[in-house]
Backbone as JSON, one array per atom type, in Angstrom:
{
  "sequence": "XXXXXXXXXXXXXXXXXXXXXXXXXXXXXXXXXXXXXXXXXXXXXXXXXXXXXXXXXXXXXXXXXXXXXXXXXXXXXXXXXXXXXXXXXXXXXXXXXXXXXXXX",
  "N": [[-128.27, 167.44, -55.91], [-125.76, 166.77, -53.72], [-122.72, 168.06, -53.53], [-120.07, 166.21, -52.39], [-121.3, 163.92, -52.32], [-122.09, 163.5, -54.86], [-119.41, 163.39, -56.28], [-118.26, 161.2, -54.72], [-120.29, 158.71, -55.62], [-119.31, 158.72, -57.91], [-116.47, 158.02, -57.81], [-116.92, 155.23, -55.61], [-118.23, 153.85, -57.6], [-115.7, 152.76, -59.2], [-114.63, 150.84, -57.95], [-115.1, 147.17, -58.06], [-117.68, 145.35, -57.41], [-118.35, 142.77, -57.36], [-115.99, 141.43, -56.82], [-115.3, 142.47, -54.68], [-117.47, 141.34, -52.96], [-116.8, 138.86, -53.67], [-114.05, 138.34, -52.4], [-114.93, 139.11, -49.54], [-116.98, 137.31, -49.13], [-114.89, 135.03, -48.97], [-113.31, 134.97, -47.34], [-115.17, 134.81, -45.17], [-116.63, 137.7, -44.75], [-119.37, 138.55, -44.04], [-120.52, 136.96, -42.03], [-121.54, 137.47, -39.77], [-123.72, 138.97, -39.89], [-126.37, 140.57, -40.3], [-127.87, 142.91, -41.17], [-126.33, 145.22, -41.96], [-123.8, 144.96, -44.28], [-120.82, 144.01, -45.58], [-120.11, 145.15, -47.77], [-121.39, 147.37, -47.56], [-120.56, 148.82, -44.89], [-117.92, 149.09, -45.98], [-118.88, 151.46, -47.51], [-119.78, 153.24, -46.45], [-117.93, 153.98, -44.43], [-116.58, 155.0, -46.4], [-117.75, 157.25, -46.98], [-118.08, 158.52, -45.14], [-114.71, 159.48, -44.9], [-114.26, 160.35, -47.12], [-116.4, 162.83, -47.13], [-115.06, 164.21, -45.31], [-112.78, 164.94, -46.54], [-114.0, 166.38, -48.41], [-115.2, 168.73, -47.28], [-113.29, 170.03, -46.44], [-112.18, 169.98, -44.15], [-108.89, 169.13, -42.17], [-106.29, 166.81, -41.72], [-104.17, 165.44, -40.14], [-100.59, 165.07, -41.35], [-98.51, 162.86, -40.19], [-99.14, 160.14, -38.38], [-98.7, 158.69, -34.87], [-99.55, 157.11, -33.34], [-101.83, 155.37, -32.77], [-103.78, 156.41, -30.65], [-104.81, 159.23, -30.59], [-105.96, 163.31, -30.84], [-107.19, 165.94, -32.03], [-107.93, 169.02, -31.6], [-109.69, 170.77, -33.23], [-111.43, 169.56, -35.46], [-112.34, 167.32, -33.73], [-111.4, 164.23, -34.16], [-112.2, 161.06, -33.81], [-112.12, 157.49, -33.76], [-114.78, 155.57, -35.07], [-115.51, 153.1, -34.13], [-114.74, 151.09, -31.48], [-113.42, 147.96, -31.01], [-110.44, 145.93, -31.74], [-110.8, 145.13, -34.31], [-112.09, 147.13, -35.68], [-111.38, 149.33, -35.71], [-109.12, 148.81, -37.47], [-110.86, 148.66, -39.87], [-111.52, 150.68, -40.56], [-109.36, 152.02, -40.47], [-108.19, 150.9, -43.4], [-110.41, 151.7, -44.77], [-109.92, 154.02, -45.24], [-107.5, 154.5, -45.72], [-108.1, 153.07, -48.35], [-110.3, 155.05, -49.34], [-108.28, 157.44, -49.51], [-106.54, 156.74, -50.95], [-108.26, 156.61, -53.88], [-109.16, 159.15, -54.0], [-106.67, 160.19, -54.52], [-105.9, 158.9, -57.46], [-108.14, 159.87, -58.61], [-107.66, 162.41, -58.89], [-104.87, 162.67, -60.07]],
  "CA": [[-127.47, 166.51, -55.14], [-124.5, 167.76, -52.7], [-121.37, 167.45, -54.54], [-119.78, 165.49, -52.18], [-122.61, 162.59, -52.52], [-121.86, 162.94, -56.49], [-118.17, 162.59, -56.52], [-118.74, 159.7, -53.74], [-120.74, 157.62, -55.85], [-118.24, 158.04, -58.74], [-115.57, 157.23, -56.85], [-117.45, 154.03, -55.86], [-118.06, 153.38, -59.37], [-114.55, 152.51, -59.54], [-114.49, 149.59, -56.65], [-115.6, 146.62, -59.11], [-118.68, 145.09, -56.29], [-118.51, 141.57, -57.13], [-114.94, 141.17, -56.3], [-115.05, 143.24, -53.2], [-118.0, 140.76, -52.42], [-115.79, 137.45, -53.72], [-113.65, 138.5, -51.24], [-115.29, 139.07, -48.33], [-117.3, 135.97, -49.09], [-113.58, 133.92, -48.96], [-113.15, 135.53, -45.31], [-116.72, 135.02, -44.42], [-116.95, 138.79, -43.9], [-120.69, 138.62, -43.62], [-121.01, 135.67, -41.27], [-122.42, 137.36, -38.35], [-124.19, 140.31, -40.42], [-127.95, 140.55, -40.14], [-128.53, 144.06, -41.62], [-124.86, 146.27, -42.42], [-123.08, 144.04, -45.17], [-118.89, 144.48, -45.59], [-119.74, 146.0, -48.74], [-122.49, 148.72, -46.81], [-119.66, 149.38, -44.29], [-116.83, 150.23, -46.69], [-119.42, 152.68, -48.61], [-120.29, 155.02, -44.94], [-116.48, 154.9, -43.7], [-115.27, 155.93, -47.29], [-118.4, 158.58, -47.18], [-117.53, 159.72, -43.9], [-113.25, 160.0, -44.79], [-114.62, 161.52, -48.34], [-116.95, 164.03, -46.76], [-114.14, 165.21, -44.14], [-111.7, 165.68, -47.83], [-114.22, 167.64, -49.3], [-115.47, 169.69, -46.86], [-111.85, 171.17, -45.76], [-111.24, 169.15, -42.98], [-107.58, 169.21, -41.85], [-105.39, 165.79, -41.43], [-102.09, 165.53, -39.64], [-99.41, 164.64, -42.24], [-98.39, 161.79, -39.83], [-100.08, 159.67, -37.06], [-97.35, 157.49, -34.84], [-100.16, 156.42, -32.63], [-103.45, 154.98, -32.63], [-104.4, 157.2, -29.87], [-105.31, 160.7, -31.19], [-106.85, 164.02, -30.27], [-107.31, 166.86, -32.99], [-108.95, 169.6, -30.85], [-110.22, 171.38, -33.75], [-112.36, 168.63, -35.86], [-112.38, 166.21, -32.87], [-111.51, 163.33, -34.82], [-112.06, 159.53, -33.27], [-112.46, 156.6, -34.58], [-116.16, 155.3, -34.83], [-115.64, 151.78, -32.93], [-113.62, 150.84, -30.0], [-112.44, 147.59, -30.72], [-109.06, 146.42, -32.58], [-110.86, 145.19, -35.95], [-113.58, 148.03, -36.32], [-110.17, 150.39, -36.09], [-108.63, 148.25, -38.84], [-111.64, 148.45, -40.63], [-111.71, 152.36, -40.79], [-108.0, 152.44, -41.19], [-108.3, 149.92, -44.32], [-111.35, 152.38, -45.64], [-109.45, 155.99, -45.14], [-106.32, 154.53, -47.16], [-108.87, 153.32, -49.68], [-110.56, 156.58, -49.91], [-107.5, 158.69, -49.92], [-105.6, 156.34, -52.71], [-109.75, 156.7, -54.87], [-108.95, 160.54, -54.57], [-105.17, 160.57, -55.88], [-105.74, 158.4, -58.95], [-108.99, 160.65, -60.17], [-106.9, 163.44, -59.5], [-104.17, 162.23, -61.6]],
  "C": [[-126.23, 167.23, -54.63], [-123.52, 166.97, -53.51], [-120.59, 166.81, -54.54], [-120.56, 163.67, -52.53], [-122.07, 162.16, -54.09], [-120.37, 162.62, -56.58], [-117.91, 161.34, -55.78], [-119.1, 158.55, -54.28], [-120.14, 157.71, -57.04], [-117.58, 157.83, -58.64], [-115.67, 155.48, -56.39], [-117.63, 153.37, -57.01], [-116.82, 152.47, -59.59], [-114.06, 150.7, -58.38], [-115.57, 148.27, -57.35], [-116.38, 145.58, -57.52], [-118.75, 143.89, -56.09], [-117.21, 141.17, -57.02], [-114.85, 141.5, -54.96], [-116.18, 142.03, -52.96], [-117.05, 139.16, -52.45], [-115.02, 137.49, -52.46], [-113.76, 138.53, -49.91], [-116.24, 137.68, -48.19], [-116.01, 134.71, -48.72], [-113.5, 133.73, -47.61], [-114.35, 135.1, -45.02], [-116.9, 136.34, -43.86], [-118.32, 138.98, -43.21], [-120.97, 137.45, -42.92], [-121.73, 135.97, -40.12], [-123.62, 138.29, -38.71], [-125.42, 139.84, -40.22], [-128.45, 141.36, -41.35], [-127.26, 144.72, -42.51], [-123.51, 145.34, -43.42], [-121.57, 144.52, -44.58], [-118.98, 146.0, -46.69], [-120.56, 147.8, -48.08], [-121.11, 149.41, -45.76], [-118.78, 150.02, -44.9], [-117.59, 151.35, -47.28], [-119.51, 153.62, -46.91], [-119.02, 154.91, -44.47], [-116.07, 155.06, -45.04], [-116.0, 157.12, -47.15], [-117.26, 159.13, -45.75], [-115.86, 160.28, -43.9], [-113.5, 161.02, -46.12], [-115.52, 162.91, -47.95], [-115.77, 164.88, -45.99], [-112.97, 165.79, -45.39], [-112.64, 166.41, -48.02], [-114.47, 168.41, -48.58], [-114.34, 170.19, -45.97], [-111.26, 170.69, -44.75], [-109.59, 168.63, -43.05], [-107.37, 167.62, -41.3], [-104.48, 166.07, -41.39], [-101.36, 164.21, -41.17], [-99.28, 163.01, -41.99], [-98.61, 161.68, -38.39], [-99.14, 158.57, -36.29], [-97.88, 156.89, -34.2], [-101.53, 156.13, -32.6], [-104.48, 155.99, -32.17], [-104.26, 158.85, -30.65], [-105.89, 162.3, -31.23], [-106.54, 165.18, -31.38], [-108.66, 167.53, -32.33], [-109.77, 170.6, -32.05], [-111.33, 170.46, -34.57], [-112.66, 167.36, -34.88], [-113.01, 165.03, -33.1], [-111.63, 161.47, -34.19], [-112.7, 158.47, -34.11], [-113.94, 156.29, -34.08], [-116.22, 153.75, -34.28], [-114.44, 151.65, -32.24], [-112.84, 149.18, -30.19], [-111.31, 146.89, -32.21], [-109.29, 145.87, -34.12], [-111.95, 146.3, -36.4], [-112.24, 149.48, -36.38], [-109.44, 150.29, -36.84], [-109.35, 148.43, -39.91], [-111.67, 150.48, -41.51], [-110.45, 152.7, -41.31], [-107.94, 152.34, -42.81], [-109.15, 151.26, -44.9], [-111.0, 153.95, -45.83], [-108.41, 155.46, -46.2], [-107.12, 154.47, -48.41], [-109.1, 154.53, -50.43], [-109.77, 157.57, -50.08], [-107.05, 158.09, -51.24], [-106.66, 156.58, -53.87], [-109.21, 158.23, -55.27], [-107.8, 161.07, -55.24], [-105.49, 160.0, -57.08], [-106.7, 159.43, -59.95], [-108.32, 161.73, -59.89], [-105.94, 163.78, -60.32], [-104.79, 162.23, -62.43]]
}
């Protein structure tokens, strides 16, 4: 197994599943869903902010604008509109605050 994949799903480990679902059940996160749950979404944008930590990928310190261009990993967000950019935001803080605590 790739080593990212294994620290990934212990990392997840830590995100208790039937709360994160309570929750999004309160919101009706899944009200329009068919196929890609809330909970399926937060797991592929924390992979994808956890794969770009482990494999060396460079982040700016600080971001003062939405808009973005990092010509070396040419970083964009994966949807265009203003809650699927909340949604990614919301899942990068997650996944960075997952990686300070097990590093503490």
């Amino acid at each position: 197994m790739h080593k990212g994949k294994y620290v990934f799903a212990q990392l997840l480990d830590f995100i208790d599943k039937d709360v994160f679902l309570r929750i999004a059940n309160k919101y009706d996160g899944n009200r329009y869903v068919k196929h890609f749950t809330c909970w399926n979404q937060l797991a592929v944008l924390m992979f994808g902010h956890m794969d770009g930590m482990l494999t060396g990928k460079k982040y700016p310190d600080k971001i003062r604008r939405v808009v973005y261009w990092d010509a070396e990993s040419k970083r964009k967000f994966w949807g265009e509109t203003e809650n699927a950019v909340r949604i990614q935001i919301y899942s990068a803080i997650t996944a960075y605050c997952m990686m300070a605590i097990v590093q503490k």
